[in-house]
N, C-alpha and C positions, 0 to 999 in steps of 0.2 A: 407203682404209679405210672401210668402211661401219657403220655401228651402227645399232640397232632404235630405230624412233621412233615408229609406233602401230600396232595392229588397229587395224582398222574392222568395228565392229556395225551392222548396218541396227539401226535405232531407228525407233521407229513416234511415241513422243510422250516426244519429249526433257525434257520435264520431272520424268515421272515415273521416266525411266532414271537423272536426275540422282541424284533421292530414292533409289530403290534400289542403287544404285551406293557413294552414301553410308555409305546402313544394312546395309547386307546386307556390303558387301567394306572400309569403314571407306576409300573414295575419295574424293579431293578432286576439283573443278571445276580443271583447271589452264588452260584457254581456254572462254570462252565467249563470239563474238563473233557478230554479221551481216556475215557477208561480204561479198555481192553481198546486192540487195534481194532479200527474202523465202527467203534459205536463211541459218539457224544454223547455226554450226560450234560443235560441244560437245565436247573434250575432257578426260576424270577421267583418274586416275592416283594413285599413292600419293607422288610428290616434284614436281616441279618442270614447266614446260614445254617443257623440250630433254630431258626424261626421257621413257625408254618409260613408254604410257601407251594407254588407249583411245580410240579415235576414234567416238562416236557418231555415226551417220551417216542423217539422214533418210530416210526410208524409209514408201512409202504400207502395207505390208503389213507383217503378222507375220512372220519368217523359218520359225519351226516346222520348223527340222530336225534330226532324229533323230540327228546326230553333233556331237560337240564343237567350237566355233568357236572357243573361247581355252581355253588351259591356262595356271592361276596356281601359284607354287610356296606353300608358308607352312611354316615349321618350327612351328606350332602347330596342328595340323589339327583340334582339339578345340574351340579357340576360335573358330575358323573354323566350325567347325558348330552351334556354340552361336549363336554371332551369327547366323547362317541361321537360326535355329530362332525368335530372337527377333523377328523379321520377317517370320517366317510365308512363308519364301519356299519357291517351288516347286522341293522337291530333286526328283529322275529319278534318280539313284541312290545311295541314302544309304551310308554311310560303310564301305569294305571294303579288305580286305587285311590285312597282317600291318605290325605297328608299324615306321615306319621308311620305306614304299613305302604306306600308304594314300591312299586317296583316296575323293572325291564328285564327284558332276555337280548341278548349280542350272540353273534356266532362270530368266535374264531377264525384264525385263515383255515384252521383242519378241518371247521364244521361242526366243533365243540361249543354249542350250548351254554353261555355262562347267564346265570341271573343275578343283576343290581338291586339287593332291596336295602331297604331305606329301614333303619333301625336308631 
């Protein structure tokens, strides 16, 4: 039996992916160690660290691509966009469809694509 244990985001500067991951998606830090010299291992999440969660992953470049790299579910898709709003984060597609199946997309500080949909 297999179960879901992380995406992995390239992240350009895991500090401040940490910060917006926080404010923007209300994420916790659930690993943050140095593994081998001179690579960080950074994973958030919303429970624990044998929970699915994301895998920030060093990375020299922005990602900047034009499709979704994670889809989160939230049954609050209002507070979910208020809190983006209060962070001043980069929405790409603000909040559509009919109540019930809406959704948005937010970029990342690395340019990673995430979409909010409403389940």
């Amino acid at each position: 039996m297999h179960r879901f244990g992380r995406a992995v985001l390239p992240t350009v500067d895991l500090d401040a992916a940490i910060e917006w991951y926080e404010a923007a998606l209300g994420f916790g830090v659930v690993y943050d160690e140095e593994i081998f010299p001179g690579f960080r291992s950074v994973h958030v999440g919303l429970a624990g660290a044998h929970d699915p969660g994301v895998w920030l992953f060093p990375s020299d470049t922005s990602s900047r691509v034009e499709h979704p790299s994670l889809v989160l579910y939230t049954g609050d898709i209002e507070s979910s966009e208020a809190r983006l709003g209060r962070v001043d984060a980069d929405v790409v597609r603000p909040l559509q469809g009919e109540p019930g199946s809406r959704s948005l997309q937010v970029r990342d500080p690395s340019g990673n694509i995430i979409v909010l949909a409403e389940m």
